[in-house]
N, C-alpha and C positions, 0 to 999 in steps of 0.2 A: 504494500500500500504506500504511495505516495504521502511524502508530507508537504501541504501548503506553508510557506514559507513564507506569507504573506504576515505582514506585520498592524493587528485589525486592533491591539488593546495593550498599553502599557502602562505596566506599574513601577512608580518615580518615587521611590522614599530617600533623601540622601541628606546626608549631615554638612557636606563640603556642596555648596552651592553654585559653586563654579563653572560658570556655560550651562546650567539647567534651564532657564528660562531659553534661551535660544534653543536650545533640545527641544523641549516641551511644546514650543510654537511652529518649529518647524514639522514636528511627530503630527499636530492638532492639523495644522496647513494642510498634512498629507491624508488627512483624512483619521488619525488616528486614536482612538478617544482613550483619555487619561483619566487613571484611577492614582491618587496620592494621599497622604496623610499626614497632620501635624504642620509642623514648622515650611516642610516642603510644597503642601497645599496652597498655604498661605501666600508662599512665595509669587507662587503658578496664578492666584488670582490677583493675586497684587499687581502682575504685569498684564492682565486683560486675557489670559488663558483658561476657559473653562476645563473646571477638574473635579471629578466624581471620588468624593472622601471615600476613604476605606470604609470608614462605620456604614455609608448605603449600602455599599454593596454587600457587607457581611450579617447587618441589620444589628452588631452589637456596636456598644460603644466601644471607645478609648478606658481601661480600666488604669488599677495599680500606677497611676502617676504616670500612663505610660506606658510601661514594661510590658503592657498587650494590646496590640492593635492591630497584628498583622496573621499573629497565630490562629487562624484559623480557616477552618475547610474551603468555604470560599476562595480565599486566596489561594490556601498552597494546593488545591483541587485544581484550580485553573492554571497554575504554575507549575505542578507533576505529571500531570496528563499526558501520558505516551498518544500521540493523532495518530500511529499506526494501530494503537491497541483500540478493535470494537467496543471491547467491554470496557475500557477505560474511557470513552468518550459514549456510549450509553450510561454511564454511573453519573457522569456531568450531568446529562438531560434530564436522571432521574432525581436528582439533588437540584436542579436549577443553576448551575454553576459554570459563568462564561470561558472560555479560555482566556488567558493572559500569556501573550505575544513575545511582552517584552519587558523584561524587569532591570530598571537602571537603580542600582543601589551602593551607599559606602557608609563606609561603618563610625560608628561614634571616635571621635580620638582620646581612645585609649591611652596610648604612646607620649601622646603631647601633653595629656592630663598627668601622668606618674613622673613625667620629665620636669616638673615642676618641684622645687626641693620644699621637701615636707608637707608634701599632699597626704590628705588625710584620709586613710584608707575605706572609708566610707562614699569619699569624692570617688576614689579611684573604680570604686565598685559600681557605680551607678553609670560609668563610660564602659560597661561590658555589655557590648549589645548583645541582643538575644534574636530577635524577631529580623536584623538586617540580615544576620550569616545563615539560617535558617533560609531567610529568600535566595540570598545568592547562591547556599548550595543546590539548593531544589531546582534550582534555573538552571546552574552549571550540569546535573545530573543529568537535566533533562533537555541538553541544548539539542539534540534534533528536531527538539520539538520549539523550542523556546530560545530565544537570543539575550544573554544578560551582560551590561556592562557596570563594572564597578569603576571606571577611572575618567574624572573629564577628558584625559588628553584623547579617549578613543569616540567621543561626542559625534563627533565630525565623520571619521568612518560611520557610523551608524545613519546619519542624515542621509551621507551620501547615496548609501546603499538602499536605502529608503527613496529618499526621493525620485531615483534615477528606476527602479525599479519596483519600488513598491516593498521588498523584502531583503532577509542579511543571509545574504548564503552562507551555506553547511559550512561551509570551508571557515568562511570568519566566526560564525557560532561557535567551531572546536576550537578555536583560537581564542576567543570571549571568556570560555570557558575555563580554559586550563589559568588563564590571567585570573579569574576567578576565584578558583580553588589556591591559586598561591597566596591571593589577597588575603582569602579567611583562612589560612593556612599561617602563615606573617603575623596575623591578629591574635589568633589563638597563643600561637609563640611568644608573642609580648606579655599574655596574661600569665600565662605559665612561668614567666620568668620572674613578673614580681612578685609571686606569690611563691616561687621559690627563694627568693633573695639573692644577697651579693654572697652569702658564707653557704651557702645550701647545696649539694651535689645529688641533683635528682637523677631517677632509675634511668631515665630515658635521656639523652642528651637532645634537642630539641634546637636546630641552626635557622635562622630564619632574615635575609637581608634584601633589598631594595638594589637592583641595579645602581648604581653610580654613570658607568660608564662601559662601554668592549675596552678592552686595550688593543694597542696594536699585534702585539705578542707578551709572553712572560720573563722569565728570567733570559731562555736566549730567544731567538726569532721561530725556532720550529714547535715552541710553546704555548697552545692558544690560551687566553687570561681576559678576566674582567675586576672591575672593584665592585662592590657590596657595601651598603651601607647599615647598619645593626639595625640604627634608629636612636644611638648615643650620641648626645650632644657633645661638642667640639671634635676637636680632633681632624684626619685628614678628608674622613669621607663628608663634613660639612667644613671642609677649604673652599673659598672662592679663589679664583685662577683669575689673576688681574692682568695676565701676559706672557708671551710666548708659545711655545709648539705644546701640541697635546703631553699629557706625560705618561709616562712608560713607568710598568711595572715595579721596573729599580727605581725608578723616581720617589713612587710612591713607599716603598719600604724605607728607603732614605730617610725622606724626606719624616716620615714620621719618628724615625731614630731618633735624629737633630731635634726635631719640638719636643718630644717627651723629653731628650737630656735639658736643651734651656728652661722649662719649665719648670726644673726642680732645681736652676741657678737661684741662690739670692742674690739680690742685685742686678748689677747691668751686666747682661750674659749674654754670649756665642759664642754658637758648636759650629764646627763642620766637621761632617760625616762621610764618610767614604767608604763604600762596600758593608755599609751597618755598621759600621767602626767609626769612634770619634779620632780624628784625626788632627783635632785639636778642639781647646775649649777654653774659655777664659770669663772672667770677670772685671771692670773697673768701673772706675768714675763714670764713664762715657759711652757712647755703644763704638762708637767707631775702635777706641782705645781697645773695646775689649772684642771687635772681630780680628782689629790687625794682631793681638798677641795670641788669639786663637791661631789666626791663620802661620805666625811663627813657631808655632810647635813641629809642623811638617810642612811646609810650603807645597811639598814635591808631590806629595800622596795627597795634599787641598787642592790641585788643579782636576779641574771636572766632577768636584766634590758637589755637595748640600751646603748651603747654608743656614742655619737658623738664628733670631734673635729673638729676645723676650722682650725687648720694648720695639714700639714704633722707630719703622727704619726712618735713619734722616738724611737729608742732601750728604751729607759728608761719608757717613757710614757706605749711602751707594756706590759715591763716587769709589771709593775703597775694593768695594766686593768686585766691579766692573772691571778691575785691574788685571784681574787673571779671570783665566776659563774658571764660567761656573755655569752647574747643569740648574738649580732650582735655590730657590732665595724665599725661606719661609719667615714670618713675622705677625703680628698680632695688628698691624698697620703701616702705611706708608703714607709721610707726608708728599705732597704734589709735584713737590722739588725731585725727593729719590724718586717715586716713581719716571718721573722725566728721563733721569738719569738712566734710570734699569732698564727702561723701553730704546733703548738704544741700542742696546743688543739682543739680536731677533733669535735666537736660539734660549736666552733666558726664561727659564719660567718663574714669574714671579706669582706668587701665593698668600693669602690674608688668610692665617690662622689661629683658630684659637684652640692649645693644651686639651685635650679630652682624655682621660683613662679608660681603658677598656673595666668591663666588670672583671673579665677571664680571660686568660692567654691559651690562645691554644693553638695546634698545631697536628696534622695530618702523620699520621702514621699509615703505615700498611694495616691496611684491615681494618683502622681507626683512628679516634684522636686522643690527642693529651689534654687536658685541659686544669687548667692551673690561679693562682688566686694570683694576682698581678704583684710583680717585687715593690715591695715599698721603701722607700730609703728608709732608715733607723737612725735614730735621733743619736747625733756622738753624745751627749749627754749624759748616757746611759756606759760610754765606755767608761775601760779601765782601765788604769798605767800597771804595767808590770813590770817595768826596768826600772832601774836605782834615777837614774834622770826622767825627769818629766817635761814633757813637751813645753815652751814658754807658751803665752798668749797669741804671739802670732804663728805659734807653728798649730798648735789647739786648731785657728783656720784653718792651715792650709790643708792639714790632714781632714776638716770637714769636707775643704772640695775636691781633694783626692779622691775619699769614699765616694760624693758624689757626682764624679767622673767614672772611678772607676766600674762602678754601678749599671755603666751603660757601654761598657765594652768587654768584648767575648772573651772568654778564658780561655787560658788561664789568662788577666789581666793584671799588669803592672803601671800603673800612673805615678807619674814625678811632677809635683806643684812647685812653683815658683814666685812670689811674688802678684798672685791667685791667678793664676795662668799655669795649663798643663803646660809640661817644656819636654818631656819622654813620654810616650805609648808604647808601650808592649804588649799588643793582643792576640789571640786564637794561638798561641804556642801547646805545643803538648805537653812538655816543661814548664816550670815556673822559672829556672833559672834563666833561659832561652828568652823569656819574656822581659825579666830582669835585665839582662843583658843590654837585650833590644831596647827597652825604655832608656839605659844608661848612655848606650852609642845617639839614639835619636836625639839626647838631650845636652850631651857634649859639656861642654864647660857650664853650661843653664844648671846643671844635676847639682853644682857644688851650695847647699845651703839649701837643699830641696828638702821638701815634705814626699812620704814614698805612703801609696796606698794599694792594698796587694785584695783580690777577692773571694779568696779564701787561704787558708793557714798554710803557713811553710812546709813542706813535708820534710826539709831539711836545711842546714844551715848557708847551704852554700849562697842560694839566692841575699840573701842577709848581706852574706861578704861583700857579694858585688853590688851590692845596693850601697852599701857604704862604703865602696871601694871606691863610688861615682860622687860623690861626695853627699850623701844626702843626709839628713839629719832626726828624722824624725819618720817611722812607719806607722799605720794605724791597718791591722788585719783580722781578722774574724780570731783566730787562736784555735785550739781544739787538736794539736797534733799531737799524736802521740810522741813528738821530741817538741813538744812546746818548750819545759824546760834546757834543752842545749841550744834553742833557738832564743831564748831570753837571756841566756848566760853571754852568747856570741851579742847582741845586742850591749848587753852591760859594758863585754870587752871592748867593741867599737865607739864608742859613747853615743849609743844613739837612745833618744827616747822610742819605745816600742806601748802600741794601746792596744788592748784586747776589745772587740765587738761584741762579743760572742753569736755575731750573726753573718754568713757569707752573701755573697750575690753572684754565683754563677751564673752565668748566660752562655747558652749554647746557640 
């Protein structure tokens, strides 16, 4: 049996108002009569569109504040109705019950109401719609029979297809459809999540994210890749892009590197990033002051790098960054001047962000994922001296921005501070000593007077040696090895001050 694809009665309940009115007049234009309820009714007569309330056609009312106007047989009779099943359209005839065509509908914002900090969880409950994803799935189940759209941007297909023909062919209905079931699929995902919390590891793991963008490829070119957005305010996936070429995969892991490390600078702070690696990072007065001492910890490995800053970039700071190849330049604003400046160079991407943390870190395994409570930095406060000398006042700093530097580069990681500026990196080594080393050679004559931050405990004394062989003055590292004591004694003998954390930061 043939299904008429003709599009003769549609039902319009939506939260986001956006191009409905011109939906609805255009649907009415084509001949197509509208059934609507509540807030969306209103809307529809408000711009001169007659609209048939739910309550006529079901003959009950609006009850519970709401919470029921659409459950029931009426509707979703005319919205499940298989047109190839006889008996399912003889049950219409014998119940009285029209068919419905076309159900445009979106959901309460759930997401945007819990995103509000200290929503009060009685708020949060009354934004869990019932009676929208209820229509949507029944529409989507039943799109050979029924066409449903949940998103303005698809408004416009649906006119077209309408007006030009009268009906939305098969082909866009399975496409309607499956948009559909991700939409209230997404929804679901968001409710499940606050209701499980930020400390909560529920049975089922539950991923649920909003295109952003395709990429053009992933890590290399023969890797196809897109971004996702959670639905977590700040961070990359709500970056505006103020200039330059699309960005690329590495861009975006980058680029989010560098904002998460400036964002836990105090003060005026940049990173650059390279290969997920800080490849410098500093603090001063100034921002410009504290990108050029970023950028002097490794000049060589900061060409084609990330930038990031935590304050608003300024005329001077761009002029700065424009000096050598740079792939992406993230910041919280730009006044009109740097922007000027940064548009100058047509490969530049430049980027308005603002810091977001994830809830959960996680990461793809074979067969599965890891998923993990996100690293927090640890208050030095809480550390401990264990050598006969103790750090002065200003080494106390520089060992906090060691730790958090070191914090954000892969292990094993060895940071050398200077005058609050890293001046050695030593990262992703298999060794500690090899990292040690490495920090020691990067940082050259800079090491002598240094603060050393290690991210997790010595396994043996040698890296020690050559930490203080470089001149440095002061360690702060997690502690916990089984030769903590010969590793504290060699510390004592070099005169250096050594701080126990007793918390690591691996990062693989």
């Amino acid at each position: 049996m043939l299904v008429d694809l003709r599009v003769r009665r549609a039902l319009i309940s939506v939260y986001d108002k956006s191009g409905v009115v011109e939906l609805a007049r255009s649907l009415y234009d084509s001949g197509v009569e509208l059934i609507s309820s509540g807030g969306t009714a209103s809307v529809l007569r408000s711009a001169g569109i007659p609209v048939t309330e739910v309550a006529e056609v079901t003959g009950a009312p609006e009850i519970l504040g709401g919470r029921v106007k659409t459950l029931h047989p009426k509707i979703h009779g005319g919205i499940l109705a298989d047109r190839t099943n006889t008996q399912h359209l003889a049950e219409l005839d014998d119940h009285s019950i029209a068919p419905i065509d076309l159900v445009v509908c979106n959901l309460y914002p759930f997401e945007r109401t819990v995103a509000e900090p200290d929503v009060a969880e009685d708020d949060a409950v009354e934004q869990i719609d019932i009676g929208g994803p209820a229509m949507v799935r029944a529409a989507a189940k039943n799109f050979s029979s029924v066409a449903v759209v949940v998103s303005p941007a698809r408004y416009q297909f649906v006119i077209d297809a309408i007006t030009t023909t009268g009906s939305v062919s098969l082909d866009l209905r399975r496409e309607l459809a499956r948009e559909a079931f991700t939409h209230t699929a997404s929804y679901e995902a968001a409710i499940a999540r606050y209701f499980t919390g930020p400390a909560g590891w529920p049975a089922s793991l539950i991923l649920a994210g909003d295109k952003v963008m395709d990429l053009r490829y992933g890590e290399n070119p023969h890797q196809q890749a897109a971004f996702y957005r959670t639905g977590a305010p700040g961070g990359m996936a709500g970056a505006e892009q103020l200039h330059g070429k699309e960005l690329s995969y590495n861009n975006i892991l980058d680029a989010d590197a560098a904002t998460a490390l400036v964002s836990e600078i105090d003060g005026c702070g940049a990173a650059i990033i390279k290969h997920s690696n800080p490849c410098g990072a500093a603090r001063a007065d100034g921002l410009e002051d504290s990108y050029r001492e970023a950028l002097r910890c490794d000049p060589v490995s900061a060409f084609g790098g990330i930038v990031a800053l935590n304050r608003p970039c300024d005329r001077a700071t761009a002029a700065a960054i424009i000096e050598i190849f740079t792939e992406v330049v993230c910041a919280p604003g730009y006044s009109s001047e740097a922007l000027e400046a940064l548009r100058t160079k047509k490969s530049l991407r430049v980027m308005r962000v603002e810091p977001g943390a994830p809830a959960v870190s996680l990461r793809s395994v074979s067969g599965g994922w890891l998923v993990q409570s996100p690293d927090g930095i640890d208050p030095i406060e809480d550390a401990r001296v264990v050598t006969t000398r103790e750090p002065s006042p200003a080494e106390w700093s520089e060992l906090q921005f060691a730790w958090t530097v070191a914090k954000h580069v892969k292990s094993n990681a060895i940071v050398l501070v200077k005058d609050g500026a890293a001046v050695g990196i030593g990262a992703g080594q298999m060794n500690r000593l090899e990292s040690a080393e490495l920090a020691a050679r990067r940082a050259g004559e800079r090491s002598s007077g240094s603060a050393c931050a290690s991210d997790a405990f010595f396994p043996f004394r040698d890296a020690v040696d050559a930490i203080a062989g470089s001149g440095a003055r002061a360690v702060i590292q997690p502690g916990g090895s089984v030769r903590d004591d010969e590793v504290i004694e060699a510390a004592n003998e070099l005169g250096l001050a050594m701080v126990f954390t007793g918390r690591r930061h691996f990062r693989h």
